[in-house]
NUMIPA-91122 format. One record per atom (N, C-alpha, C, CB): x, y, z. Coordinates in steps of 0.05 Angstrom, whole numbers, plus 32768, in hexadecimal, padded with zeros to 4 digits. Glycine has a CB too. Layout:
N
XYZ/...
# end
This chain:
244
86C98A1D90A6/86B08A229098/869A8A1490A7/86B28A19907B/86888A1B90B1/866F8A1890B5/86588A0490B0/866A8A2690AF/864F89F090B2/863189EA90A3/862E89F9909A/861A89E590AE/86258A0D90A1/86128A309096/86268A2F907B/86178A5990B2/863C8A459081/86458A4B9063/86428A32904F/86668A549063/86508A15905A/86568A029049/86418A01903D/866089EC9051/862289FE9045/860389FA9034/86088A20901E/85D989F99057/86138A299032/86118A429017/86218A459009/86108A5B901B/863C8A2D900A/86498A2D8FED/86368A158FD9/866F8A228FF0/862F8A028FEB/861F89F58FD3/86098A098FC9/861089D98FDE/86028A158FD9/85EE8A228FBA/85FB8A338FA9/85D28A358FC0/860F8A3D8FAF/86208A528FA9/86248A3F8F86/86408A598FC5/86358A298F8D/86418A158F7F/86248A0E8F65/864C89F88F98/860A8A018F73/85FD8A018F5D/85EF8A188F49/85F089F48F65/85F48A288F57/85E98A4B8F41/86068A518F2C/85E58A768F5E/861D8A468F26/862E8A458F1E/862E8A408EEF/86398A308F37/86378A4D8EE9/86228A4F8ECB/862A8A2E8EBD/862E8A718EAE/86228A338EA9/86248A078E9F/863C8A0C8E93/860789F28E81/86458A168E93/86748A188E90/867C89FE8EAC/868B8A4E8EA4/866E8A098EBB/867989FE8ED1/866689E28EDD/867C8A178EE6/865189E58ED0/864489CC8ED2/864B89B38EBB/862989D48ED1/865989C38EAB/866389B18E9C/867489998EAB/867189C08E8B/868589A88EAB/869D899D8EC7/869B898C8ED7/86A289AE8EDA/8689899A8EE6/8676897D8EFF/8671896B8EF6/8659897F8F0B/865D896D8EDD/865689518ED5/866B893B8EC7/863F89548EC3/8684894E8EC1/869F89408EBA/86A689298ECD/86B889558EBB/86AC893D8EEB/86AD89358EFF/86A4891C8F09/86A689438F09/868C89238F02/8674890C8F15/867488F18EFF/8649891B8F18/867788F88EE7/867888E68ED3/869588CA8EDA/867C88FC8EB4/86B188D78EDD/86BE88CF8EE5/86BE88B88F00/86C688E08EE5/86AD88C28F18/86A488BA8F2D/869388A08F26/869588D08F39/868288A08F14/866B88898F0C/867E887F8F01/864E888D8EFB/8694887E8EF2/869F886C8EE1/86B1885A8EFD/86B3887E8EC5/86BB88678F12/86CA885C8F1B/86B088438F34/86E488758F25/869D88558F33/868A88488F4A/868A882D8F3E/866A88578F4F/8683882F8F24/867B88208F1A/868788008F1B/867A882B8F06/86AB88068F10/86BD87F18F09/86C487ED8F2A/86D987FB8EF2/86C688048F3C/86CF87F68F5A/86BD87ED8F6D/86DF88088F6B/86A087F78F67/868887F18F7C/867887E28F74/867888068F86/867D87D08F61/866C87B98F59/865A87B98F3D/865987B58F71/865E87C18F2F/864C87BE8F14/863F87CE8F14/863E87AA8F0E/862F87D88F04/861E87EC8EF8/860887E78F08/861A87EC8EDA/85F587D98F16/85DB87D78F1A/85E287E38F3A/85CC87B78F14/85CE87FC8F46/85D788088F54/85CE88038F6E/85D7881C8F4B/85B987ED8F62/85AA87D88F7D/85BB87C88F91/859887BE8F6F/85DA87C58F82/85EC87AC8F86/860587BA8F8B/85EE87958F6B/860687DE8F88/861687EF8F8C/861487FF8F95/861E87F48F82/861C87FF8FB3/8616881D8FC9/862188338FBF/8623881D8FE9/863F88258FAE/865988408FB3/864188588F9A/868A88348F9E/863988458F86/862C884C8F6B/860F88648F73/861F882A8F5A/860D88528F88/85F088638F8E/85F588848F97/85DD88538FAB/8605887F8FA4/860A88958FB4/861D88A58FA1/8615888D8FD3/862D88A38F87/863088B28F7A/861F88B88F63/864288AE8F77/860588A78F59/85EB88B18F4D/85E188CC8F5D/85D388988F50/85DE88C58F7B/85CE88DB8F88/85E488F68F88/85C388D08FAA/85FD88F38F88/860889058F88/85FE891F8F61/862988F58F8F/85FF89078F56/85FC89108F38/85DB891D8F3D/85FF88F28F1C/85CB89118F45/85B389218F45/85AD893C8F54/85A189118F4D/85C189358F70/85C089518F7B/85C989638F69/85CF89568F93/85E489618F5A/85F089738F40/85DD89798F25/860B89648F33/85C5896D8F2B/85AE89738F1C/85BB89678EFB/85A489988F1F/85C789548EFA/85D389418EEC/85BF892F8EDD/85E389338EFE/85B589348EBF/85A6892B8EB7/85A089068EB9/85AA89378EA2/858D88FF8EB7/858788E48EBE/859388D48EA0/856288DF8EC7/859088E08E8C/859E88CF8E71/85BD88CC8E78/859A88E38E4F/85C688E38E80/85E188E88E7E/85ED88D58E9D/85E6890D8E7C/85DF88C98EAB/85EB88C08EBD/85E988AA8EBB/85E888C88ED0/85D3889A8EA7/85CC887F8E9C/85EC887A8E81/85A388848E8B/85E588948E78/85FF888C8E60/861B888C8E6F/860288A78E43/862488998E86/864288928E96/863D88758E9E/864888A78EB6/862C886B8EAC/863088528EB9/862988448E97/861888498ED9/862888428E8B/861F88308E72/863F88298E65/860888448E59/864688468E60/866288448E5E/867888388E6B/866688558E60/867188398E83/8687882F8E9C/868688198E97/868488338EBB/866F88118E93/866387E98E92/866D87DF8E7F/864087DF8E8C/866F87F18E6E/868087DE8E4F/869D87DB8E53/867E87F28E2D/869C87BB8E4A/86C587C18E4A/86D487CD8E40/86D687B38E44/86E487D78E4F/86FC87E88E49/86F587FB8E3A/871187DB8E3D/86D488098E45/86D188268E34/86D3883D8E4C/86AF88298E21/86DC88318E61/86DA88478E72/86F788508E7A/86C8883F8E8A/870388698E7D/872088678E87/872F88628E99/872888758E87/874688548E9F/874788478EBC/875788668ECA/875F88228EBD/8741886F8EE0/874288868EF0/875288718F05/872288978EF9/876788858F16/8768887F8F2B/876888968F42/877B88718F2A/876B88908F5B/876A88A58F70/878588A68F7A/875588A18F86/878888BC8F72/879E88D58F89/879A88EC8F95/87B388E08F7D/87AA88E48FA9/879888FF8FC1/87B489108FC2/878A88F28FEC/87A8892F8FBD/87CB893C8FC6/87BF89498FE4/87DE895F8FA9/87D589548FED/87D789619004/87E189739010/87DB8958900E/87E089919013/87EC89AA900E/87E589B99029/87E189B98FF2/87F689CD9024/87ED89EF9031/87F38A08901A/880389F99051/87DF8A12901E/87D78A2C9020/87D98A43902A/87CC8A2B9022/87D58A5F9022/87E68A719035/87DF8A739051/87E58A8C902D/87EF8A739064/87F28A769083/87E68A589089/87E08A939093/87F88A489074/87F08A2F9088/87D78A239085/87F08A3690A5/87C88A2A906F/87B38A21906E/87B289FB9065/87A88A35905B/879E89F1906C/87A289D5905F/879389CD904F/87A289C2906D/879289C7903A/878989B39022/8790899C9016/878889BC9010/877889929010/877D89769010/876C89738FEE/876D89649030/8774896A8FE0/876C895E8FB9/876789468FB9/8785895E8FA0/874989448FB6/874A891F8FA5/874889298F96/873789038FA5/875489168F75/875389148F65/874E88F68F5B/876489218F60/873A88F58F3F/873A88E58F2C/874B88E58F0E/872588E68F29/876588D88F0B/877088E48EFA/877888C48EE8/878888F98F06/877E88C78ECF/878088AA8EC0/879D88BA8EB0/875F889C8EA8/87AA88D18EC2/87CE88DE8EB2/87D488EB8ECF/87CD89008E8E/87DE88D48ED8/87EE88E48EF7/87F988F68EF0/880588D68F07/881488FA8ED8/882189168EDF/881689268ED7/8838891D8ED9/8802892C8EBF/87F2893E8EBA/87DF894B8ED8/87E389308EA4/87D4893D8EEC/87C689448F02/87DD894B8F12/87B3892F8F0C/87EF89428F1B/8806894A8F2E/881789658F28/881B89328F2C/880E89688F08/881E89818F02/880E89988F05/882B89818EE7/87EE898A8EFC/87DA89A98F02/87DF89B08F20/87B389A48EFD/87D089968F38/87D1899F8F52/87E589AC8F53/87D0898E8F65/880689A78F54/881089BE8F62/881589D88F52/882889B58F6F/880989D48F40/880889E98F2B/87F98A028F41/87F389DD8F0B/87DE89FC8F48/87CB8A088F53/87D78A0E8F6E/87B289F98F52/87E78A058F7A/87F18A058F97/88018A1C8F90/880289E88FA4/88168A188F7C/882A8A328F84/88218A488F72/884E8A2D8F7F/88078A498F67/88078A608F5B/87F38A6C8F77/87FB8A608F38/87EF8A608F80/87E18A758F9F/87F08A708FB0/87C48A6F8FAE/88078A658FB0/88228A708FBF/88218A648FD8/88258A908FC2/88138A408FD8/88158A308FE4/882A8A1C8FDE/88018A2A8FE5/88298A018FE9/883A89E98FDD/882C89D08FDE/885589E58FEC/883389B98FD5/882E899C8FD3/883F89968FE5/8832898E8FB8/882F898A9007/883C89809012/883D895F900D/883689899028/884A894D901D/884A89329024/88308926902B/885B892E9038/8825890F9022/881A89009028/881588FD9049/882688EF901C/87F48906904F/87ED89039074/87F689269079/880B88E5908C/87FF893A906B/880A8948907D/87FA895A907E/88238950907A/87DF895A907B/87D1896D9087/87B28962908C/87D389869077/87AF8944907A/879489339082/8788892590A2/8798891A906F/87A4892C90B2/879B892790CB/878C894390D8/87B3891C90DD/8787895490D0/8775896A90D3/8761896190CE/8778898090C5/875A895790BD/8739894F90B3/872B893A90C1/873789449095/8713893A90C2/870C892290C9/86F8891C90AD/86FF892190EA/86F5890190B0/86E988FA909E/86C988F2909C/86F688EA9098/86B788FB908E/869488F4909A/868E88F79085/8681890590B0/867788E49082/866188F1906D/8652890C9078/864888DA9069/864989139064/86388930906C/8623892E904F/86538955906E/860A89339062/85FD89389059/85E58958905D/85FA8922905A/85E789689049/85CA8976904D/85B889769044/85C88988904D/859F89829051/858789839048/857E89A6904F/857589699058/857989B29038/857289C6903A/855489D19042/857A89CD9028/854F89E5905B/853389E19070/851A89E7905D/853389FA908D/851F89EE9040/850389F69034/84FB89E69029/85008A089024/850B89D69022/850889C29011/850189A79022/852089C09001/84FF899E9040/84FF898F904D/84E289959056/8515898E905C/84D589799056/84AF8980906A/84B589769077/848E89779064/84C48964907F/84CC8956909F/84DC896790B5/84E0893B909A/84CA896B90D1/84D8898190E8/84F1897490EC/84C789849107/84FC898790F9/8516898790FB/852489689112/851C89AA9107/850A896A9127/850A8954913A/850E89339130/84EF89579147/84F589319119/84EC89199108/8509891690FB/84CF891F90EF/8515892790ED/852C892A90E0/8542891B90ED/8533894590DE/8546892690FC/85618925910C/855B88FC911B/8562894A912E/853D88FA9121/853D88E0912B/854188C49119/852588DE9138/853B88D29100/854188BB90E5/855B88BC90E3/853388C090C5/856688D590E3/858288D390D6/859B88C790F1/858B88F790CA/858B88CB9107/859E88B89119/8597889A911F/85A088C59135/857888979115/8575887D9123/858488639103/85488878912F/8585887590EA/8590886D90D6/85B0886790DA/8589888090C3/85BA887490F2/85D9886C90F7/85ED888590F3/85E1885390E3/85E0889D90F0/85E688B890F3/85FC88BD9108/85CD88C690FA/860D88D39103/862288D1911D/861788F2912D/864D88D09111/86148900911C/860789239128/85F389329116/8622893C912A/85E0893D9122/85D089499114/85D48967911C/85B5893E9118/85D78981910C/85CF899F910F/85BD89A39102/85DF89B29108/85BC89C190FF/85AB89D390EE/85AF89EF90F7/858B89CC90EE/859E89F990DF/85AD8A1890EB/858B8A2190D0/85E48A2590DC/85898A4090CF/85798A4490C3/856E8A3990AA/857C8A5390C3/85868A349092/85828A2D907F/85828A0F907C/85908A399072/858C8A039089/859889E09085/859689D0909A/85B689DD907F/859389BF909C/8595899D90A9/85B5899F909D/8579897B9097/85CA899190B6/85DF897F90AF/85E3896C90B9/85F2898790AE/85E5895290A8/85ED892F90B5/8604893290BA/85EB891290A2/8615892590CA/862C891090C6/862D88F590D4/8645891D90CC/863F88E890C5/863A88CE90C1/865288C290C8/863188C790A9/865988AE90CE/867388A590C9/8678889190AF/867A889690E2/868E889B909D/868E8894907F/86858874907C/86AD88999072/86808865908F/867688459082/865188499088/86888822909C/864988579097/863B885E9097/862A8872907F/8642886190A9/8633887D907D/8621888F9065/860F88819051/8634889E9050/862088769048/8607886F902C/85EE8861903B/86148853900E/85F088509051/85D08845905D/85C98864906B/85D28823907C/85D488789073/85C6888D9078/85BB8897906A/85CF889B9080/85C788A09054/85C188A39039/85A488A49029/85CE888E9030/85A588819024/859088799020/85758872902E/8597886B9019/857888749044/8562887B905B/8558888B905B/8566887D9071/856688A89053/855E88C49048/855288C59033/857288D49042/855688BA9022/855688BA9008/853388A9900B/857688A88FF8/8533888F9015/851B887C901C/8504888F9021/852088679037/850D88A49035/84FE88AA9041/84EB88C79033/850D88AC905A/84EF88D3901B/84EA88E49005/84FC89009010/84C688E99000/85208901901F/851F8916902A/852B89259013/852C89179045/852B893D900B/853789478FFB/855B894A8FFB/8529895D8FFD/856F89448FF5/858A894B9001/8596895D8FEE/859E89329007/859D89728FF8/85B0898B8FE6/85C589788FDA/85C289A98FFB/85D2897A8FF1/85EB89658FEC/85F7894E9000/860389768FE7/8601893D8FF4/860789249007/861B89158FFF/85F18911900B/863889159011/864E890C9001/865D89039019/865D89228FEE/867988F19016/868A88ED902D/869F8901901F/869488CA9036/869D8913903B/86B18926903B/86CD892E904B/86A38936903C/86DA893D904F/86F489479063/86E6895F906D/8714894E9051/86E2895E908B/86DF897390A1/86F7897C90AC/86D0896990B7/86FD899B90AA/871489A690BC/870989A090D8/871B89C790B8/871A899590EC/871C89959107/871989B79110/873A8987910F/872989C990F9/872989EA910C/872C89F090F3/874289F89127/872D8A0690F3/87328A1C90DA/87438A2A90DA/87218A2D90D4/87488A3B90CF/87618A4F90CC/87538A6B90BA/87808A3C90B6/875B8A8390CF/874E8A9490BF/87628AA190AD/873D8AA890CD/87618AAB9098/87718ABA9089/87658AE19085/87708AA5906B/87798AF19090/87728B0A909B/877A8B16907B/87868B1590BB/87928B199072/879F8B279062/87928B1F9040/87BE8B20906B/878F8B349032/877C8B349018/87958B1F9006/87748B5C9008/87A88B249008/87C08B138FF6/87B68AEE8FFB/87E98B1C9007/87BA8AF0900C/87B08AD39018/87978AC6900C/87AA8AD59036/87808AD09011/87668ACB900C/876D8AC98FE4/874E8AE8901D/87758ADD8FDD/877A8AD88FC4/87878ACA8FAF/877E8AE18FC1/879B8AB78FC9/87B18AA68FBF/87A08A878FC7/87D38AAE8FD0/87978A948FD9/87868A718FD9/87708A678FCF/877F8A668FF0/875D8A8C8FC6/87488A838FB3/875B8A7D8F95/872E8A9E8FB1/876C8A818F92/877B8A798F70/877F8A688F7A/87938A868F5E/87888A568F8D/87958A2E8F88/877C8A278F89/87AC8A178FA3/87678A308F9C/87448A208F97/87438A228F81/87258A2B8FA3/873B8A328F71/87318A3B8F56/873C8A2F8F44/87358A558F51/87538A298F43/875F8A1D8F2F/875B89FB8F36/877E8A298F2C/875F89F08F4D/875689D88F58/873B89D78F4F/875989D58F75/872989DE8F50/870989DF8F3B/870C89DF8F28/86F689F38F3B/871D89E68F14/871689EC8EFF/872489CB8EEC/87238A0E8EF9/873089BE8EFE/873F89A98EF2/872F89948EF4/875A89A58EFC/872E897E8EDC/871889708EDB/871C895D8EE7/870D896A8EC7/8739894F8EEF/874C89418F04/874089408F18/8766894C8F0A/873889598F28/873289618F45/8717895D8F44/873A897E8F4F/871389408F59/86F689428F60/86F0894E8F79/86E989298F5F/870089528F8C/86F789608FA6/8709896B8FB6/86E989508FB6/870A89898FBE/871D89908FD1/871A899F8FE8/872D899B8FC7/872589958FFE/871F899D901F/873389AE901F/872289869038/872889BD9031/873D89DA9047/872F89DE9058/874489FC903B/874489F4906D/873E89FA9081/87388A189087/874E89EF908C/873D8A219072/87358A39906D/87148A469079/87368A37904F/871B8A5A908A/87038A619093/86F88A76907E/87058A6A90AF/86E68A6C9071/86DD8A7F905A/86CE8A999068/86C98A6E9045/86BC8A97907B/86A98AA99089/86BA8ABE9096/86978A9A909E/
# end
């Protein structure tokens, strides 16, 4: 997948009806609770991990009460749930690779959905590593070009002299990457600086892709995505799937 497509699933993703924005903010709610108890307390001056999952909640157009009442919650004792992280690790048809974080506070309940979603698109749950050395790991950030007054030149010199690792673009978008200790001071340099960001997250990059030719396929791996979205467990999932 592309910069290009990937900025056109994020918009794709935010035109999506409030069923599904519900969800997100499940999601993201989860995320602040954990920023919260593992990245240092509620005050987000004193918490990078926190900040950078606020900005994630605002890009999700994540109301400002509702993201004051998650961290309020998290802050109180023992009102927040103890989430932990598990990552699964799979293929998909012809070999495709995916990779699941999850936030889950009922391992087997999450262990039974993921491969729930795997073999009903007629993939499997591999082993631990067995397909995350495909990925590399970066922050990524975009900035979408209408929404940006800063040229593309000015752009690209903040976001590297901020500690940036590559800058593109393509018609619609600016794309950062970063290397993941890096991001959040990229981040917020962006952020300092009034730039607008679609979206900005540390993510999993396929090294290559894999195209999928045959309609069975494409259909078996949009049902394990689909169902991987739809679980409130699952906060984020990579493939290599060439969607274009």
């Amino acid at each position: 997948m592309s910069g290009h497509s990937k900025f056109a699933n994020i918009k794709h993703k935010k035109e999506k009806n409030d069923a599904a924005k519900g969800k997100i903010f499940t999601k993201i709610g989860r995320e602040l609770a954990v920023a919260v108890k593992e990245g240092g307390g509620p005050n987000p001056a004193n918490n990078s991990r926190l900040r950078d999952v606020i900005a994630k909640a605002k890009s999700n157009n994540m109301p400002n009460d509702t993201i004051d009442r998650n961290i309020k919650k998290a802050a109180g004792e023992g009102s927040a749930d103890n989430y932990e992280h598990i990552t699964y690790e799979g293929y998909g048809p012809n070999g495709t690779a995916i990779i699941v974080k999850t936030l889950t506070d009922n391992k087997n309940r999450t262990a039974s959905n993921v491969r729930n979603a795997f073999t009903k698109g007629s993939g499997n749950v591999g082993t631990p590593g067995c397909v995350s050395f495909m990925f590399d790991e970066k922050g990524q950030i975009f900035v979408a070009r209408e929404e940006c007054e800063m040229d593309a030149d000015e752009l690209m010199m903040l976001a590297l002299d901020a500690g940036a690792e590559d800058f593109s673009e393509d018609e619609e978008s600016f794309e950062i990457l970063t290397a993941p200790a890096d991001f959040s001071e990229v981040r917020l340099k962006l952020e300092e600086a009034g730039i607008p960001m679609a979206e900005a997250e540390i993510t999993m990059i396929p090294q290559t892709y894999v195209d999928l030719a045959s309609e069975e396929d494409i259909k078996n791996i949009q049902k394990t995505l689909d169902l991987l979205e739809e679980d409130d467990d699952v906060q984020d999932v990579y493939h290599n799937w060439n969607e274009e």
